[in-house]
C-alpha positions as CSV (number, residue, x, y, z in Angstrom):
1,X,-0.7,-14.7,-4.2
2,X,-0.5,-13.1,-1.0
3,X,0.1,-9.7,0.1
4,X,1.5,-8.8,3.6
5,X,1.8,-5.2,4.7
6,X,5.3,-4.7,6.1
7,X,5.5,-3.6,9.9
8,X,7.7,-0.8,8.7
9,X,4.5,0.5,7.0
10,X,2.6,1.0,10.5
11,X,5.7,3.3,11.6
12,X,6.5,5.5,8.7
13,X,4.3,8.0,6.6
14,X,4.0,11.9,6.3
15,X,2.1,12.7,9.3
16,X,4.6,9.6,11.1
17,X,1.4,7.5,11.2
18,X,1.1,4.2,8.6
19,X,-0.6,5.3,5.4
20,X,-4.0,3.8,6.1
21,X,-6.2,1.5,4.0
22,X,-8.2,4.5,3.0
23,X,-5.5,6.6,2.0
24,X,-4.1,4.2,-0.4
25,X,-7.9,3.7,-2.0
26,X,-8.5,7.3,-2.6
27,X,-4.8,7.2,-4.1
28,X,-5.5,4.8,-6.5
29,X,-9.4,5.3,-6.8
30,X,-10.5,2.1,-6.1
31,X,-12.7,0.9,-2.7
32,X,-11.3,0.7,0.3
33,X,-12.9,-3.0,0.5
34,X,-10.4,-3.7,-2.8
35,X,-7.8,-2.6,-1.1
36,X,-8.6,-4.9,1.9
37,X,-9.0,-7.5,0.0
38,X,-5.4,-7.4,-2.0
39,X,-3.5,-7.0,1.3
40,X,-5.3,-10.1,2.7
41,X,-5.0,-12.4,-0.7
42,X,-8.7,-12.6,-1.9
43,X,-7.9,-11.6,-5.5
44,X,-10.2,-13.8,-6.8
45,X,-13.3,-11.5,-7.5
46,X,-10.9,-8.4,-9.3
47,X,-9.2,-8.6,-12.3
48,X,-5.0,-8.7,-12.5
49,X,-5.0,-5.1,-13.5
50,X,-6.4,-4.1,-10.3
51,X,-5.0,-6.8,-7.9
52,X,-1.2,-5.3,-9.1
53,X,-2.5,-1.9,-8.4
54,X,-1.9,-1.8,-4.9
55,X,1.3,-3.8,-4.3
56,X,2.7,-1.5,-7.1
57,X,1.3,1.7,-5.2
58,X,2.5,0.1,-1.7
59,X,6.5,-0.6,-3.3
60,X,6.3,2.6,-4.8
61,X,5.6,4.6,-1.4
62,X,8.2,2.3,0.8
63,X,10.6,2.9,-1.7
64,X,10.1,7.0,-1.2
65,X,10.1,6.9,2.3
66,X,13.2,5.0,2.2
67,X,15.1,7.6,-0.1
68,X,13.5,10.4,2.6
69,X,15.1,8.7,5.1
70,X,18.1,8.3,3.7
71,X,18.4,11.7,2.6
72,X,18.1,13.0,5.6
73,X,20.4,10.7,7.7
């Protein structure tokens, strides 16, 4: 399975910058090579566990953002 980062991720975060690859690793504690690595679809080397950890994270943060911007429209 493939993971592709939305567009909308490289307009919206807390500072109005994308979250970067780094940000999301040091969220979830894992490298920022695993996080690479999910986004691009080599999922091979990592168990399921981990490989859901960041799509999970990445839903998770759109789907604040959205309810931010929503609020304050």
């Amino acid at each position: 399975m493939r993971y592709a980062v939305s567009s909308y991720a490289h307009n919206i975060n807390r500072r109005g910058a994308a979250m970067t690859i780094k940000e999301i690793a040091n969220s979830l504690d894992v490298s920022t090579a695993t996080v690479s690595n999910v986004i691009h679809g080599h999922l091979e080397k990592m168990s399921p566990e981990t490989a859901q950890l960041v799509p999970s994270f990445m839903r998770a943060w759109f789907k604040n953002c959205d309810s931010r911007r929503n609020q304050s429209a």
